[in-house]
ROGUGU-677800 format. One record per atom (N, C-alpha, C): x, y, z; residue in one letter. Coordinates in steps of 0.05 Angstrom, whole numbers, plus 5000, padded with zeros to 4 digits. Layout:
# ROGUGU-677800
XYZA
...
END
This chain:
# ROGUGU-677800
831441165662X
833541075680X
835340875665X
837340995662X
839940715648X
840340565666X
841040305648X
842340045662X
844740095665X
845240025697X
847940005713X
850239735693X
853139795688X
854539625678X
854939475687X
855839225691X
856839025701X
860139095712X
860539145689X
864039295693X
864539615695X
864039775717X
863640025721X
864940175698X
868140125706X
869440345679X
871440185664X
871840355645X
874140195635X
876340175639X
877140305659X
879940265673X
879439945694X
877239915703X
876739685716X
876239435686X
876539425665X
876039265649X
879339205642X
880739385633X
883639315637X
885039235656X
884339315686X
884239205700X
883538755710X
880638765700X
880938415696X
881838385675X
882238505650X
884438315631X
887538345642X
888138495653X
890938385660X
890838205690X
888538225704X
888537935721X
888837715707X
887337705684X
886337535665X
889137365651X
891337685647X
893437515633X
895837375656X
895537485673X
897037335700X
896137095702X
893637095708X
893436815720X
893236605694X
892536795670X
893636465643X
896636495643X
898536645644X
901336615643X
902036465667X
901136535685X
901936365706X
900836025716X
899235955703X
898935685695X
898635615672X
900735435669X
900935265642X
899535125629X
898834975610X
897634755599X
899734505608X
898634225623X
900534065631X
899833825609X
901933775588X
901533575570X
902433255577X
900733135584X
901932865590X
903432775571X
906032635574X
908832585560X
909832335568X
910832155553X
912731955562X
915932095549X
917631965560X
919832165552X
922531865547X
924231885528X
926931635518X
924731395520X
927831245516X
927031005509X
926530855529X
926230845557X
924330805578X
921330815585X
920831115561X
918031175556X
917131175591X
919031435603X
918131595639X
916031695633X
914331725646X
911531915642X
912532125661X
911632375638X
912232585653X
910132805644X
910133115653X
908033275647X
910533515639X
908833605609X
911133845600X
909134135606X
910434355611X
908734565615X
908834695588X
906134775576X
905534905550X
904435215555X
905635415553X
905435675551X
901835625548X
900135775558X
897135875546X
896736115531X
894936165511X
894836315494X
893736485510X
893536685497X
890936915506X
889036925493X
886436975491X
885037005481X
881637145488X
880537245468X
877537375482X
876837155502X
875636975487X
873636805499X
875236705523X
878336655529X
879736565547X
878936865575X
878537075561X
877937325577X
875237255585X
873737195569X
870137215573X
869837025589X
871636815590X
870036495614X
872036615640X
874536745632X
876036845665X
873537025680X
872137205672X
870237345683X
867737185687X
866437055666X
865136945683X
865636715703X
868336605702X
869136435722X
868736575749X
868536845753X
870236925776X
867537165785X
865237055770X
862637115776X
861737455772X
863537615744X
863837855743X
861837965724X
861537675701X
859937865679X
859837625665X
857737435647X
858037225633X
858037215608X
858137555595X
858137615565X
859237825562X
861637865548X
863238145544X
861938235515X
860738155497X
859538175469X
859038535470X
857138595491X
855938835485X
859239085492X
860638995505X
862739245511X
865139205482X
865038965474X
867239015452X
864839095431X
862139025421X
861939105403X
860339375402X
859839475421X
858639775435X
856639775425X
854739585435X
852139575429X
850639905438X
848839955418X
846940205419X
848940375431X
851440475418X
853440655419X
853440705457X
853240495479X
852540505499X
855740555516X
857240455504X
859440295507X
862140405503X
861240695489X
863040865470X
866540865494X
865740955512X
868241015530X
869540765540X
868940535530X
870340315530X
872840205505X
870240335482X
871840315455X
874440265455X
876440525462X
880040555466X
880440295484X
879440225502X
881139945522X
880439655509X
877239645490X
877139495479X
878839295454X
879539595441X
882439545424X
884639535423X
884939595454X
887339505472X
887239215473X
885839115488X
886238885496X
886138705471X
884338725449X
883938565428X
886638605406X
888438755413X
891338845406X
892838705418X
893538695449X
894738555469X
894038205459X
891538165452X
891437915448X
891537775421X
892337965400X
893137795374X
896737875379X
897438135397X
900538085397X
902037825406X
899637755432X
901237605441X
901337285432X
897937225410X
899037025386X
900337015375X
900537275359X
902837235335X
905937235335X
906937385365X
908937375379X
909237035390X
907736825403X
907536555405X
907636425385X
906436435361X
906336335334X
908936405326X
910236595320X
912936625306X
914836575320X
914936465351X
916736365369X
916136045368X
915836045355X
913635725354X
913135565387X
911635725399X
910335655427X
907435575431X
906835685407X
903735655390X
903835585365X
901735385359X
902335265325X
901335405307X
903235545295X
904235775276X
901335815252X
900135485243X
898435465227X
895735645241X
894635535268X
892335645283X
893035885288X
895335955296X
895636355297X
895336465271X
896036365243X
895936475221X
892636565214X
890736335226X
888336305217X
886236475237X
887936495270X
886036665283X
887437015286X
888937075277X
889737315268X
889337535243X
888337215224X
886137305198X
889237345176X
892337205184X
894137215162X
893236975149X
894737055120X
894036715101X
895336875073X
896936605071X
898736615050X
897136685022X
896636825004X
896436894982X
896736704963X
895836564944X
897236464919X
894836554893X
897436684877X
895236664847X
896036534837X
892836394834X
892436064808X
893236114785X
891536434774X
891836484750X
894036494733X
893836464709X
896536394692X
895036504662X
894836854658X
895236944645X
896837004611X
899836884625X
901436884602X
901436574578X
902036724563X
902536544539X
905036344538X
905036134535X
907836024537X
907635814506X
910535724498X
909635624479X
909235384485X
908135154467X
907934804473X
910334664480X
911834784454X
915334654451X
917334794455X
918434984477X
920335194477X
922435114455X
923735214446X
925135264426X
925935094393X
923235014396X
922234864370X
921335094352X
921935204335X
919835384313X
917635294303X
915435284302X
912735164295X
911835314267X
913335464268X
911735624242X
912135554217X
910835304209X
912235194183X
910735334161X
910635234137X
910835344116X
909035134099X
906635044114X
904134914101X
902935074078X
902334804059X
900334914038X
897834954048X
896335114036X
893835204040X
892934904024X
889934834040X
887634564020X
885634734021X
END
């Protein structure tokens, strides 16, 4: 006898991630602010990211499921018909970092690092250069 899902199908899993992205778009982060040279206290509204774990505590906030682990990573190939919505949503949610990061709504450094981009640099330095550019070195010593 198989175990019953928590989340019947996967149309109902796309289903709470786009509850999921409503209700983070639709409340803000409120950043306490003083504002001029009065220093008003005020509250600025900060866009919220999206994210898994922002998905995983909305469900279990809302008493649905308290671990998504086994449907994104399809534990004992159980999970298979979830697969396609799983990489939906985990799509939907680095677009909508990296789309925040390059709008700078999100700090550009933490989207670079949870999207898995990162600037390249090679250390190495291969070529030959000379000590003294345009000095000739090649003198004309006696052999001792």
């Amino acid at each position: 006898m198989s175990k019953s899902k928590y989340i019947e199908t996967p149309e109902r899993l796309m289903e709470l991630f786009k509850e999921y992205k409503l209700a983070t778009k639709e409340n803000p982060i409120l950043i306490h602010d003083f504002v001029g040279v009065s220093a008003k206290e005020s509250y600025r509204k900060k866009e919220k990211p999206l994210t898994l774990e922002g998905f995983e505590t909305y469900c279990f906030e809302n008493d649905i499921i308290n671990d998504l682990g086994d449907y994104f990573s399809n534990k004992d190939k159980s999970y298979n018909s979830y697969s396609t919505i799983c990489k939906a949503i985990k799509t939907m949610i680095k677009a909508d970092q990296l789309t925040g990061g390059l709008c700078g709504i999100y700090n550009s450094s933490i989207t670079q690092r949870l999207c898995g981009l990162t600037d390249k640099v090679n250390l190495s330095n291969n070529m030959e250069r000379p000590l003294f550019p345009g000095i000739d070195i090649n003198l004309d010593l006696p052999e001792f």
